[in-house]
N, C-alpha and C positions, 0 to 999 in steps of 0.2 A: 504494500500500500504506500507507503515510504517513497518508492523508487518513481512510483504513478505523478508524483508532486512536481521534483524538478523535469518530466518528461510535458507535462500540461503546460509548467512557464515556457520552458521553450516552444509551444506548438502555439498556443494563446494568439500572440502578435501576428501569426500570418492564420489565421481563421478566417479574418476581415479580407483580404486579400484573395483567398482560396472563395470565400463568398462572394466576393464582385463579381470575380470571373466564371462561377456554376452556374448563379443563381439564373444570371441571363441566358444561359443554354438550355435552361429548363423552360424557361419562360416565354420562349420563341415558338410561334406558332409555324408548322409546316403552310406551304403554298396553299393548299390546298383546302385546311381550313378558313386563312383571311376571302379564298374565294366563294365559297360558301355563301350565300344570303341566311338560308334559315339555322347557320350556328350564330350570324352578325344578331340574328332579330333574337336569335336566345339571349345571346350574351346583353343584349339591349334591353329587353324584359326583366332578365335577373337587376341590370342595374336601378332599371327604376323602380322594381321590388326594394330591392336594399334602400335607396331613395327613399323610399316611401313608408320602408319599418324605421329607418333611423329616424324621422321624422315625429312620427308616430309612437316610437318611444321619449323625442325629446319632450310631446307633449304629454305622453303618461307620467314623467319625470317632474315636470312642471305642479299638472295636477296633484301628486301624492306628495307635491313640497307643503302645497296649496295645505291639503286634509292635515300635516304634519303639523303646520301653523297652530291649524283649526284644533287640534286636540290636544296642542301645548297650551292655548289659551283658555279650551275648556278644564285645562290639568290646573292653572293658575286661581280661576275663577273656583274650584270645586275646593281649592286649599284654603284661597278667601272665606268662602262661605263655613267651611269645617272650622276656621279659628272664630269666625265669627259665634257660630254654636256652641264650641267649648267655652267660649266666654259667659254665653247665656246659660249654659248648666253649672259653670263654677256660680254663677249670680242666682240662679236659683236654688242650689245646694248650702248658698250663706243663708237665703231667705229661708228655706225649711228648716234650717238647722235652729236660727235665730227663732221661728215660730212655734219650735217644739222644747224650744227655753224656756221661751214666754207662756205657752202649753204648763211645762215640769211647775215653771214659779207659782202660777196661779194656782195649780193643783194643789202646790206643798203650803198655800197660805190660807 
């Protein structure tokens, strides 16, 4: 495994170089298909498919920032309201407590 190390630094820097020169032998269409009409009108199809889901996902993307908003704000508002209520049960747990004082004292006089 040791040995696999210094054999990768050396091979690394010409990777890029070995890829310029493949990549375009791969990527060359023979004669015969640029003649073709119905591979042109495929290959033209698939692109304005693509066209037209990337689009179509920028605007799913869009929308579910949108709903994102929307249910941070409902996350904000439901915390507001929740302190707001804790506050009302601490104030009405003074006032019961205080009414069952005033309850105890009368009783005991």
């Amino acid at each position: 495994m040791a040995a696999i190390v210094p054999i990768l630094k050396a091979l690394l820097p010409h990777v890029t170089q070995i890829a310029t020169v493949a990549i375009p032998a791969f990527t060359k269409k023979p004669a015969a298909a640029k003649l073709d009409p119905v591979v042109a009108q495929q290959i033209e199809e698939l692109q304005a498919a693509a066209t037209k889901n990337a689009e179509s996902i920028h605007v799913l993307a869009e929308k579910l920032q949108q709903t994102i908003q929307g249910i941070e704000l409902g996350a904000e508002k439901i915390q507001r309201d929740t302190a707001r209520l804790r506050t009302l049960l601490v104030i009405s747990w003074i006032v019961a407590g205080g009414a069952m004082a005033a309850a105890l004292v009368a009783l005991i006089r």
